[in-house]
N, C-alpha and C positions, 0 to 999 in steps of 0.2 A: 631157899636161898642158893643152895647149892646148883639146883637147875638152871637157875637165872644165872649162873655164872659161869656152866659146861659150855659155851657158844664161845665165849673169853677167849678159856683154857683151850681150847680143842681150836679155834683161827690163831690164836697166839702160838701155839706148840708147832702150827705149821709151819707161821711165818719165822719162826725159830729155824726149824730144819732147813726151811729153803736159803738161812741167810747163813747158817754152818755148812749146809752142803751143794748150794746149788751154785751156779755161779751167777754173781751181780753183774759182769758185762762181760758181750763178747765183740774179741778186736779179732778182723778180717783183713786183708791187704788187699779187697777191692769189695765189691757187692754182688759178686758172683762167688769166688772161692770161700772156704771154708777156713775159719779160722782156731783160735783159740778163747777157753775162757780166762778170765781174770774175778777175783773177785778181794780186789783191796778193802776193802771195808767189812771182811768179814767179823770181824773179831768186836768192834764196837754194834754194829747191826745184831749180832746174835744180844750183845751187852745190855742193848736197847730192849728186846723181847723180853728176855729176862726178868726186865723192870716192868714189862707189862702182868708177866705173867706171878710176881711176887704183888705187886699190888693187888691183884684178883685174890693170890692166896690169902694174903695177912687181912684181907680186909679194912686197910682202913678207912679214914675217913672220907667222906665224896669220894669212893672208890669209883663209881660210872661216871663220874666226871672227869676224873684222871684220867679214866681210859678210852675215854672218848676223847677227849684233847690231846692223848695222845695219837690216835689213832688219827684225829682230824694231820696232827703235826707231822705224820709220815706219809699220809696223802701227799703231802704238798713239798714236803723235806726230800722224798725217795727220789724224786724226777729232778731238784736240785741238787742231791748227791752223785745223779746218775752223768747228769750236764755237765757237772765239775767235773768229773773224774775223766769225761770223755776228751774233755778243753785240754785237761793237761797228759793225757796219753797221746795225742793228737800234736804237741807241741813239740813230741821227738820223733816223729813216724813220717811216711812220705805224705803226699797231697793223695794217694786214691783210697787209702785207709780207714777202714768203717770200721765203727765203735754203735753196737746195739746194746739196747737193753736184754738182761739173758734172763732164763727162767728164774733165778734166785727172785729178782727184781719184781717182775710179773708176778710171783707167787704171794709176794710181802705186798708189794701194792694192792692186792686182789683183797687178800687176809685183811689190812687198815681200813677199806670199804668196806666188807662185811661187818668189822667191828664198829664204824662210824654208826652205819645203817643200826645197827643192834642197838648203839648208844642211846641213840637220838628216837628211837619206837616209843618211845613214855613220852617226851617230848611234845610240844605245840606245833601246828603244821608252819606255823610263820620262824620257828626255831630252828629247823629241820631245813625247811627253804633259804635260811638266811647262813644256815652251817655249808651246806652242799655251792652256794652261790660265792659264800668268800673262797673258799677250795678250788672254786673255775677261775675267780678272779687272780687269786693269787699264781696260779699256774702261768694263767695268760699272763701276766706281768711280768714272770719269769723268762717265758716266751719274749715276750717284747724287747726283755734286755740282753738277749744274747747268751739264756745262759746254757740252752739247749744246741742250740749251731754247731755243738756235734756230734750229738748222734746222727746216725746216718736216715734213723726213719727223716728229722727234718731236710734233713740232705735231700733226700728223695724227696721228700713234697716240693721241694723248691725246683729240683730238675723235673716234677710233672705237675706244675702248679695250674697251668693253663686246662689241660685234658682232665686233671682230677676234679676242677669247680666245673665244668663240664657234664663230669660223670656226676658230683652230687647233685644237682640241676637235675639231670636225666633218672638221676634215681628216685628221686622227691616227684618229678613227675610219675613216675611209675606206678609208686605208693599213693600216691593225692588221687589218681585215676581211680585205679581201682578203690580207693577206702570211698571215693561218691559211688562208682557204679553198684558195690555190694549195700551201701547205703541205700541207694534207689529202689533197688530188686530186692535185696532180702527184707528191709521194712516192711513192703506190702505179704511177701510171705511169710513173715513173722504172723503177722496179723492175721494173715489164712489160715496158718498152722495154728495159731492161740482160738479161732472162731470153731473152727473144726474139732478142736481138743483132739488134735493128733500129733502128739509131741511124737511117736516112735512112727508118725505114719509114712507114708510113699515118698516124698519130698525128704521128709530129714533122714530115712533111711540111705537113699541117693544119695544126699548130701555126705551123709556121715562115712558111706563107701569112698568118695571123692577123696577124703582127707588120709585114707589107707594107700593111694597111691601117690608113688614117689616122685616126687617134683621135676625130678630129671627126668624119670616115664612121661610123667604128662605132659612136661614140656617139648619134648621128644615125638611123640605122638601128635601134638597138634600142628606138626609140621607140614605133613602131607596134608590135610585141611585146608589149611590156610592159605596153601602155595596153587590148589584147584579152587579155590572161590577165586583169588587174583587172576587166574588162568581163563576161568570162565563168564567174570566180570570185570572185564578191563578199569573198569570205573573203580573197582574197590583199589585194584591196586596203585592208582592216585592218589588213594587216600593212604594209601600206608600200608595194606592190608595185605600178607606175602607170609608165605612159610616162614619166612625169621621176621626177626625186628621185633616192634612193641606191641602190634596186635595181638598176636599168639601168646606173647610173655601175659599182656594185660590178661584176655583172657582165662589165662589159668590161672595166675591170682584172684581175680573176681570167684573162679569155683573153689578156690582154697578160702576165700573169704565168705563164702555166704553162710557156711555153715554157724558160725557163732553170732551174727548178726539176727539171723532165722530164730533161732534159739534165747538171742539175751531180749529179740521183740517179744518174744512171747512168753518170758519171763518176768518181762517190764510190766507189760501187761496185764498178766496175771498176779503181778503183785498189788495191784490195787482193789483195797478190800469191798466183798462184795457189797455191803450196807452202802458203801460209797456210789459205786453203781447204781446201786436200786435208787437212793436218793437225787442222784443223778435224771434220772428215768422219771422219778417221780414229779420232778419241777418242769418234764415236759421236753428234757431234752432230746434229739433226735439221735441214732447211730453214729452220725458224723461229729454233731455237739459231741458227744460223750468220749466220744474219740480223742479228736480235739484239743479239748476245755480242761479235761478229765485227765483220760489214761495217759494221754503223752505228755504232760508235767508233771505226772505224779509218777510214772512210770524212766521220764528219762535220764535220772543217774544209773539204772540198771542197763538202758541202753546203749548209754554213753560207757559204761565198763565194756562191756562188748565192741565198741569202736575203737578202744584202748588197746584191748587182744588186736583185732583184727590189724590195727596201724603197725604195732609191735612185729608180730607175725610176717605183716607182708614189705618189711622192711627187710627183714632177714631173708624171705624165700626170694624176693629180687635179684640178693645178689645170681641166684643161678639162672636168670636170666638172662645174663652176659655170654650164655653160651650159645645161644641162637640166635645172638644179634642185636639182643635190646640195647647194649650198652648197662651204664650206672656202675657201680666200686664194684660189683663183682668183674668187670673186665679186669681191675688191678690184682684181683684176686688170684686170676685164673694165668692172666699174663707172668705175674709174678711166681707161680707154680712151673708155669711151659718153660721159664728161663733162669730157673731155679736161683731168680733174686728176693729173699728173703724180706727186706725193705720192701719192695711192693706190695708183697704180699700184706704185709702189716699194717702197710698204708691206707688200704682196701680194709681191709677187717678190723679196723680200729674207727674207722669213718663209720662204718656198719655198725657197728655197736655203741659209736656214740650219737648218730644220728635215733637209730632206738632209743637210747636214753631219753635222749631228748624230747624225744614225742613222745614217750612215757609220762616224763615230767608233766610236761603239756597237757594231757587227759588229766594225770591228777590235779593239777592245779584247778582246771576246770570242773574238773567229778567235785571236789571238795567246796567251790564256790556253787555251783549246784545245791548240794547238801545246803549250805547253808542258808539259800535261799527258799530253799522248803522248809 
């Protein structure tokens, strides 16, 4: 009992510390300088943990339920604590005055999701999807009514509303490209690699080197390439095809992608037991039937986990492809770095991480209907 309850104590004790000592927002007097923190709500916010972390102790009754309701209640609470508190500091200060969320905030928030997530693991998948979907709703509703308009991250999305649906457009392209191409190419050499029974052989050894160098090297490096094929096929660079921009980005994603694709086909594959094959074989089916018919339904929620990673993965390594011209959130990333506006930056790295979520979600939904259709 006691293990099942360390994950509690140990995100409760954080989000503790961060609401006694971190600070829950910081006010700037524009979106470039440097301002101070504030943190009004410390004293009820720690009050709150408290309560989490005494209900864990004493045990009582629907104890995982309580703390999972709470924990749902501070999802959704923290960002409506965070919106008020901004509205009425905002209400004596001038018009250029930014109000962020500060690490106190970010820490607690982080610590309510881990604890929701932990909640809800025993949980029914339609329980879990229907927890996490009231959480989004509730938020956007918050959103809708105004009660955010001032933190400064909203600020900022609204002064780059246009160039940011843009950027998530051009990033979603990015990821969509590459998650077919590695789909296309590593499928069939999944299937080499599983016929061959050369899991550690020439191919994934290649491969597996590939993912030891740094995204920014390889991104880096496929510059001079790319900028001599445009050079020396006028036609390619019609097509797009130049030292910067999206072919050299795509590219090196596709080699950062194919390695777990290679690997979860020939997992997939190899997870279908051999009496099944033989029986297979035996009613006359051909290599391709058996393929077909067989290994790839019976095989494809292992290889649908592997396109999970892979989506996951190459949403994130995207964004540093903002640096040789692809465009997508990492330009907000990099922009907001160059001109040390803290808001961009977050802007970019919250889109980033919520557009993962999101296709995370996506895969599971579909892994899980999968499943149950086998």
């Amino acid at each position: 009992m006691m293990s099942r309850a360390l994950p509690v104590f140990v995100l409760s004790a954080m989000a503790l510390v961060a609401a006694a000592c971190l600070p829950f927002l910081h006010v700037a007097p524009n979106r470039l300088l440097s301002g101070h923190a504030v943190s009004p709500l410390a004293g009820p916010l720690a009050a709150a943990w408290l309560a989490v972390i005494a209900v864990t102790a004493f045990r009582i009754p629907m104890q995982r339920v309580a703390v999972t309701a709470m924990a749902w209640l501070a999802i959704a609470g923290l960002p409506w604590l965070a919106g008020a508190e901004a509205q009425r500091i905002l209400s004596d200060a001038s018009a250029t005055t930014r109000v962020q969320p500060g690490a106190g905030f970010w820490m607690m928030w982080l610590a309510a999701a881990l604890l929701l997530l932990d909640g809800l693991r025993s949980r029914r998948p339609a329980v879990q999807v229907a927890a996490w979907i009231a959480a989004g709703v509730t938020i956007a509703m918050l959103a809708a009514a105004g009660v955010f308009d001032g933190l400064s991250l909203v600020r900022e999305w609204r002064a780059q509303r246009a160039p940011f649906a843009a950027a998530v457009a051009e990033h979603l392209r990015l990821a969509g490209t590459t998650l077919v191409l590695a789909l296309l190419t590593g499928a069939p050499l999944g299937w080499r690699v599983w016929r061959g029974r050369r899991a550690d052989g020439v191919v994934v050894g290649i491969l597996a080197f590939l993912q030891t160098v740094p995204s920014l090297a390889l991104f880096a490096l496929l510059i001079g390439p790319f900028a001599w094929l445009a050079r020396t096929w006028p036609a390619l660079g019609t097509l797009g095809f130049g030292g910067t921009g999206a072919a050299p980005a795509v590219f090196a994603l596709w080699l950062y992608a194919l390695l777990p694709v290679v690997r979860y086909t020939a997992a997939g594959l190899d997870a279908v037991p051999v009496d099944t094959r033989d029986a297979a074989r035996g009613l006359g089916m051909s290599r391709t039937q058996l393929l077909m018919r067989v290994q790839l339904p019976l095989g494809w929620p292992v290889l649908l986990a592997g396109l999970r990673i892979v989506a996951v993965q190459t949403i994130g390594l995207a964004a540093v492809a903002a640096l040789i011209g692809a465009g997508g959130l990492g330009r907000f990333v990099f922009l907001g770095i160059g001109q040390g506006a803290t808001d961009m930056v977050l802007l970019g790295t919250l889109a980033i991480i919520v557009l993962a979520l999101l296709v995370d979600f996506v895969f599971q939904g579909v892994l899980a209907w999968t499943e149950r259709r086998a």
